[in-house]
C-alpha positions in Angstrom: 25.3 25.7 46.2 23.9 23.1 44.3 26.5 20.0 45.6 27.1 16.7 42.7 28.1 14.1 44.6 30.3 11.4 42.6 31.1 8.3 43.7 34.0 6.7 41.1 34.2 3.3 41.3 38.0 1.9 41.1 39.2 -2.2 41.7 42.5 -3.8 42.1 42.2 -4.9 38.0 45.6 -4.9 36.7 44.5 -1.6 33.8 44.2 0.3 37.8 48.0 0.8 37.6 48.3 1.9 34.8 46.3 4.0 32.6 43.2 3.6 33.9 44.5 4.5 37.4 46.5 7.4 35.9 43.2 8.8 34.3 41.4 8.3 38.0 44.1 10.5 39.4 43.8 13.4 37.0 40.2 13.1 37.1 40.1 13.8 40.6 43.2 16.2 40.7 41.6 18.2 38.1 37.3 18.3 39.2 38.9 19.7 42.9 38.8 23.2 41.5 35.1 23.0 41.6 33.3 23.6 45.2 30.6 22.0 44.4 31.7 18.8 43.8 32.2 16.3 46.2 34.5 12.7 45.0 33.7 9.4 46.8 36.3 7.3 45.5 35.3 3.8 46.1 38.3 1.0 46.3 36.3 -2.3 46.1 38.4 -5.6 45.7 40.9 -3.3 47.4 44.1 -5.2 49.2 45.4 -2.5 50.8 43.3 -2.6 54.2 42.3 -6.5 55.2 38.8 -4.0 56.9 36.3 -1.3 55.5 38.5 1.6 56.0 38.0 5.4 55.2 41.9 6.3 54.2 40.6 10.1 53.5 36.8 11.6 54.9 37.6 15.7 53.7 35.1 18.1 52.7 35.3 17.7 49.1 36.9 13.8 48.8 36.2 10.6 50.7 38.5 7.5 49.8 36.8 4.1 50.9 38.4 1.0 51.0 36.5 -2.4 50.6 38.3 -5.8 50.4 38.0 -8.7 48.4 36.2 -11.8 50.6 38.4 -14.0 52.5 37.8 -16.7 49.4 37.8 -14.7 46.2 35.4 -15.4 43.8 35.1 -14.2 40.5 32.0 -16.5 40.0 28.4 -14.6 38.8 27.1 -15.6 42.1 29.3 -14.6 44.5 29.9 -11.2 42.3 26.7 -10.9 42.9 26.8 -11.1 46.5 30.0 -9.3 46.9 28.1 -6.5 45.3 25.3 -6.3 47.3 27.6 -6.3 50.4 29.3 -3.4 49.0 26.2 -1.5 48.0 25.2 -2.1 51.6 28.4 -0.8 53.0 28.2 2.6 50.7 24.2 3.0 51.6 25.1 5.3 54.4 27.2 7.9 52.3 24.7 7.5 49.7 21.5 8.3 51.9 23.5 11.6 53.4 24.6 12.6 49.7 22.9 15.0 47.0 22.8 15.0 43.2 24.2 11.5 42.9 26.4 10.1 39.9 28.1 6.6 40.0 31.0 6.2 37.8 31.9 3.2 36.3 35.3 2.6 34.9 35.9 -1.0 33.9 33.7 -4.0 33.1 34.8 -5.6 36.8 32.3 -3.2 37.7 29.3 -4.5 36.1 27.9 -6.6 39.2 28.0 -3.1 41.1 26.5 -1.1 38.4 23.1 -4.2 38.0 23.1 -3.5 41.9 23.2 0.2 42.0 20.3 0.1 39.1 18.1 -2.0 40.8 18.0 -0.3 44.5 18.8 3.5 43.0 17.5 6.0 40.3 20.7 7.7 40.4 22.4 8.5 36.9 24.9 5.6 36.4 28.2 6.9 33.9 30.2 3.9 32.0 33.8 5.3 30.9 35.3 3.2 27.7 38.8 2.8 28.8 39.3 -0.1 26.4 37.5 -3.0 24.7 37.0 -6.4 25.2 37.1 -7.3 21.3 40.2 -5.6 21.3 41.8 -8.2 24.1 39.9 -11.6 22.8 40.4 -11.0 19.0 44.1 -9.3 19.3 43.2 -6.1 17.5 41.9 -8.5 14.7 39.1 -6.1 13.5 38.5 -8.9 10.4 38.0 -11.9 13.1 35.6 -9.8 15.2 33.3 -8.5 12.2 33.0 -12.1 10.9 31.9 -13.6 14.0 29.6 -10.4 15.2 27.9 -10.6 11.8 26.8 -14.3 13.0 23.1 -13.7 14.3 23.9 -16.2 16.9 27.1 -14.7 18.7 25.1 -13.7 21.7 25.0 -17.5 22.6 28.7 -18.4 22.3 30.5 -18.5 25.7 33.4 -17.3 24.5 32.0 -14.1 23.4 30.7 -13.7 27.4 33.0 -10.2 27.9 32.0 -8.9 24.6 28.2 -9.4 25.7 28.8 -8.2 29.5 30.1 -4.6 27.7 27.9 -4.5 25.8 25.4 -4.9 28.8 26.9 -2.4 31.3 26.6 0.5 28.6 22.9 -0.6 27.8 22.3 -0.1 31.6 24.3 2.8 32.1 22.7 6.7 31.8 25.3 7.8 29.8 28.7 6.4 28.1 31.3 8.4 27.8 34.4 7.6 25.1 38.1 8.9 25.4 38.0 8.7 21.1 36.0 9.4 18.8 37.0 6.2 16.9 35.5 4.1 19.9 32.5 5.9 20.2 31.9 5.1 16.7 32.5 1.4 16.8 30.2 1.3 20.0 27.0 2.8 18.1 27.6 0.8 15.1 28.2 -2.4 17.0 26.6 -2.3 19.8 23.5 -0.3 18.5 24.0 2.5 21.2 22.1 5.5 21.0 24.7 7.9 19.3 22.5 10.4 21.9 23.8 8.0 25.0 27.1 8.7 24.2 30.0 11.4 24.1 33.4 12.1 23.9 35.8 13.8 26.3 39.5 13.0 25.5 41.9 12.4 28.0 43.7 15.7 29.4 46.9 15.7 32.0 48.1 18.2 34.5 51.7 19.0 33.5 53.0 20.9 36.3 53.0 18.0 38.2 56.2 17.1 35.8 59.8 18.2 36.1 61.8 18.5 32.8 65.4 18.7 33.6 68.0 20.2 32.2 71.2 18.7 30.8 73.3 18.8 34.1 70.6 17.7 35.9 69.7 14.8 33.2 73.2 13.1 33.0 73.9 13.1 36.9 70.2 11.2 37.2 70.6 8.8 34.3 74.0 8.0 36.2 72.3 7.3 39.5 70.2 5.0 38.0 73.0 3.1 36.6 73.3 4.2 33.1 75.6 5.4 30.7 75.7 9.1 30.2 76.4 8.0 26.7 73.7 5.6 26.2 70.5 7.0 23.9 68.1 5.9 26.0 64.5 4.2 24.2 61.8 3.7 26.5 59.1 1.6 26.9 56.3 2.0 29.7 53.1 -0.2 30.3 52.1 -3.4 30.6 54.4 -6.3 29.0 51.6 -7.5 26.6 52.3 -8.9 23.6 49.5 -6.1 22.3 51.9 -3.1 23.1 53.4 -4.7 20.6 56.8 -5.5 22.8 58.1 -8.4 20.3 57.6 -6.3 17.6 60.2 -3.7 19.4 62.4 -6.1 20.5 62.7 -7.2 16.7 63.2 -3.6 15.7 65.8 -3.0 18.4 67.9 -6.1 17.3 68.1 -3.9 13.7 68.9 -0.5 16.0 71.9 -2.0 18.2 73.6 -3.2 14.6 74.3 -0.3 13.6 74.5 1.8 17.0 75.6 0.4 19.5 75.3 3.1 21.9 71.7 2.9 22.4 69.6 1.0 25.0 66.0 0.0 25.4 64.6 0.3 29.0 61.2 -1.6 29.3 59.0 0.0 32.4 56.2 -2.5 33.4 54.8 -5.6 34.5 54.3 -9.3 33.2 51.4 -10.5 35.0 49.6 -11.0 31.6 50.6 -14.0 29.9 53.4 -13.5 28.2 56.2 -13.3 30.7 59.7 -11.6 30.7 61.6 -15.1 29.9 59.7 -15.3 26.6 60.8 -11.7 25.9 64.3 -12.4 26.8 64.5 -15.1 24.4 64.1 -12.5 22.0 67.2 -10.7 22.8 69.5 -13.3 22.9 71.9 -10.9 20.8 71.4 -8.1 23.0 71.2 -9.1 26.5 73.2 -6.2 27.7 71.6 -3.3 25.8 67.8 -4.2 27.3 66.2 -3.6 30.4 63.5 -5.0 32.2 62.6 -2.9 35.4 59.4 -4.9 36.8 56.6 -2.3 37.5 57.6 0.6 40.0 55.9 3.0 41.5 54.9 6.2 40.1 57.5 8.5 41.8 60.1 6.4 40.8 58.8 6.3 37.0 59.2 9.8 36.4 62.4 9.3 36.8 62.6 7.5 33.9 60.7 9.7 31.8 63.2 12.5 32.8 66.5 10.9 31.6 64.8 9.3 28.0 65.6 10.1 25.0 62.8 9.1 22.6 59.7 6.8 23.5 57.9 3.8 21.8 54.3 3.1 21.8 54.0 0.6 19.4 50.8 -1.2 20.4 48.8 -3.5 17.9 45.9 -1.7 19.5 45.5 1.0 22.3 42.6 3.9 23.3 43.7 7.4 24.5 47.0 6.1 26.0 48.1 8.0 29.2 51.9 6.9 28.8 51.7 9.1 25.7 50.3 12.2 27.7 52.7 11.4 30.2 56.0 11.4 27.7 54.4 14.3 25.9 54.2 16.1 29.2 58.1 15.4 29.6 59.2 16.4 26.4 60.1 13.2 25.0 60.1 13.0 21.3 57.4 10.1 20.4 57.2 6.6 18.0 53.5 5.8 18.2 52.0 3.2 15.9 49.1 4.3 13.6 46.1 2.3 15.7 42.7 4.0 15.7 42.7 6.8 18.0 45.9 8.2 18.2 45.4 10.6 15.4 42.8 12.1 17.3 45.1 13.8 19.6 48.7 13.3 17.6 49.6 14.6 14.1 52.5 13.7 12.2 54.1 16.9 13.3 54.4 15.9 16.8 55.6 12.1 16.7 56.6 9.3 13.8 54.0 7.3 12.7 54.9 3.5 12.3 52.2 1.9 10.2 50.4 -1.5 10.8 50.5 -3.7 8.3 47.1 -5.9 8.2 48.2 -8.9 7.0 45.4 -11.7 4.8 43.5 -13.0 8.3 43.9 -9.8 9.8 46.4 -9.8 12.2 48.6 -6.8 13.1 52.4 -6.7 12.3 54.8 -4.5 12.2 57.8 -4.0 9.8 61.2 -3.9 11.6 63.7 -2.2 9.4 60.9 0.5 9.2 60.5 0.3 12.9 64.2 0.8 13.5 64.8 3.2 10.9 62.0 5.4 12.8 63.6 4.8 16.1 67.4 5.9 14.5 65.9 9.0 12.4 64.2 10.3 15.8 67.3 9.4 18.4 70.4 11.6 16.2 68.3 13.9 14.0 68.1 16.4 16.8 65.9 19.0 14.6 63.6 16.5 14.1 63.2 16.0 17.9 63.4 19.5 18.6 60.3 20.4 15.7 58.1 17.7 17.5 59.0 18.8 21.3 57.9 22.2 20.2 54.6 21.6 19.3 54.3 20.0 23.4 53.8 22.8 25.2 50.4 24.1 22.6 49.0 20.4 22.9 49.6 19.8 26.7 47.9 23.9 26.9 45.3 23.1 24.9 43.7 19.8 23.4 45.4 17.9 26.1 44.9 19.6 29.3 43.4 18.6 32.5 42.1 21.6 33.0 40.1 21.4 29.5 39.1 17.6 30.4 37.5 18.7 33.7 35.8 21.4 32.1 33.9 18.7 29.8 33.0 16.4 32.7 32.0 19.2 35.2 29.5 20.1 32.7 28.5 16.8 32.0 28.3 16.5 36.2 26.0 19.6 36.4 23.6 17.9 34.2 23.2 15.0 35.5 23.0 16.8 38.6 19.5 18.0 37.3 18.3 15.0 36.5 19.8 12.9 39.7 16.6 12.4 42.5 16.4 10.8 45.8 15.5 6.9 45.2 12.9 5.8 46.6 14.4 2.1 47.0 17.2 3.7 49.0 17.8 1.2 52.1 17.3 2.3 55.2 18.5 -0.1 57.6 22.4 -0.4 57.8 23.8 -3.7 58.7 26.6 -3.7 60.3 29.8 -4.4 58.7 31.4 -8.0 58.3 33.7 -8.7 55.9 32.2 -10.4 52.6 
């Protein structure tokens, strides 16, 4: 048997607790049908263990854990260094492995991945989880083209994570997109070989999910301290101001007016920089209807997901969402805004639609009487909730499947398998381990 041995690459980044580290999961879940291959998931930055620790060393997956050093550093340098020390620490699983792919999964990364090029000939693989234009220009697609058409951008500073992308998919063997639409904007941007790159959308396993019935639905969301009454709207992700949370609080104001038996439950953290007291000062006339959980663990989220009544994914921009897989999975009738990718999985058959409007410098708002109106027609129009649950189960089956997402990559795997040899810069002398 002809063993591919992947070694995914995963830090303690912020994106790792949410989708990102959702897609890691399924990935993993999903490829361990396949006997011959073996997952070497490699936690670097990690803050679980203060030592190199191996949490799991089975047949088919190994789970590493390398810390951050005792004075973090995000400095070139001492990334750099920190790099090499974990290339060091990974040589002996990577001198006793076959058919070698490193995966790369966010631009953290990119130290590791100049590291594993220059001592390896391994095949390295860049996933495009996101975009750094995306962060830095808000979405503003009309801000980004005017300064990327300057022939001069690749000296501004402030364009440094635009350029580092842009770098680590250069480097990498081969790029793989979660939508079409970023694969596009990658080739014509970035000039990457359209050949360099391919698309395999996001899939999720949904038997890991629990839908419950109506019983079992209104003893939960009375447990957890709601209202059997209460039509509950949830939110779940980070609390950026690009998932477009101001534009559903504004929307939500118009909602409670007119119902006042509805609440909006808000899953997720603030650690970007717009914090929950700046959202609260938004709902200053609706204190009591909105709730702000924190971030909580994953066990404790599907909980939340099973007692909804409608989600929101209003983000100014987004890329192959898991939340929306997730919801989708759970049967939960869906208000997703029209950004660039999300009509590659989603029809208007099977969520509403709230459109952008682009505004004269580009920016991305939202109308909120349409916004609410969408969120009113979808909480008490029950057949309209019913005809998009029942397109669920066919999408989740097929075009969203895990099953179907492994497929892709396991065939991508067994080609790169071919062309993965032995390097002969592989290091040979082990030094022992001491914390970087």
């Amino acid at each position: 048997m002809n063993m591919i041995s992947l070694f995914i690459f995963k830090s303690n980044t912020r994106g790792m607790r949410y989708g990102i580290g959702t897609y890691i999961n399924q990935l993993i879940g999903s490829l361990s049908i396949y006997p011959d291959i073996k997952i070497i998931l490699v936690n670097f930055r990690s803050d679980k263990y203060k030592e190199f620790t191996l949490s799991n060393n089975l047949e088919q997956f190994t789970e590493i854990h390398i810390p951050s050093p005792i004075i973090s550093s995000y400095s070139g340098f001492k990334n750099d260094k920190y790099s090499e020390k974990v290339v060091d620490l990974l040589t002996p699983f990577i001198n006793k492995s076959d058919n070698i792919v490193f995966q790369i999964n966010y631009l953290d990364a990119l130290p590791l991945a100049r590291t594993l090029k220059s001592r390896y000939k391994f095949p390295v693989l860049s996933i495009i989880h996101s975009a750094q234009w995306q962060f830095m220009f808000d979405g503003n697609k009309q801000n980004f083209k005017e300064i990327w058409s300057d022939r001069e951008y690749s000296q501004r500073p402030d364009l440094k994570p635009i350029m580092q992308e842009k770098e680590l998919y250069e480097l990498s063997d081969l790029v793989v997109s979660v939508t079409d639409y970023m694969k596009e904007f990658i080739i014509r941007y970035y000039g990457l070989n359209e050949h360099k790159i391919k698309v395999i959308h996001n899939g999720i396993d949904n038997t890991l999910f629990h839908v419950p019935d109506k019983k079992e639905r209104l003893e939960l969301k009375k447990r957890l301290g709601f209202s059997i009454r209460e039509k509950i709207i949830l939110f779940s992700g980070r609390l950026d101001s690009s998932k477009g949370i101001y534009f559903l609080l504004e929307a939500f104001s118009e909602v409670v007016k007119r119902n006042d038996n509805t609440r909006l439950v808000l899953v997720g953290d603030d650690s970007g920089p717009d914090k929950i007291p700046q959202y609260l000062s938004h709902c200053s006339n609706m204190w009591g209807k909105v709730t702000f959980t924190g971030f909580i663990e994953y066990e404790h989220m599907l909980k939340f997901y099973q007692i909804a009544d409608i989600g929101v994914i209003p983000s100014v921009y987004d890329h192959g969402t898991y939340v929306a897989l997730e919801m989708i999975g759970h049967n939960i009738p869906l208000i997703v805004s029209d950004a660039d990718g999300f009509e590659e999985f989603l029809t208007h058959d099977q969520c509403i639609f709230i459109t952008q409007v682009v505004d004269d410098e580009g920016n991305i708002k939202f109308d909120k009487k349409d916004f609410a109106e969408a969120i009113l027609s979808l909480l008490f129009d029950r057949k309209k909730a019913g005809r998009i649950i029942s397109e669920y189960n066919k999408m989740i089956m097929n075009k969203l499947s895990s099953k179907r997402m492994a497929s892709e990559y396991y065939s991508l795997l067994k080609d790169f398998g071919v062309m993965a040899k032995r390097s002969v810069t592989s290091i040979n002398n082990v030094p022992e381990y001491s914390r970087p």
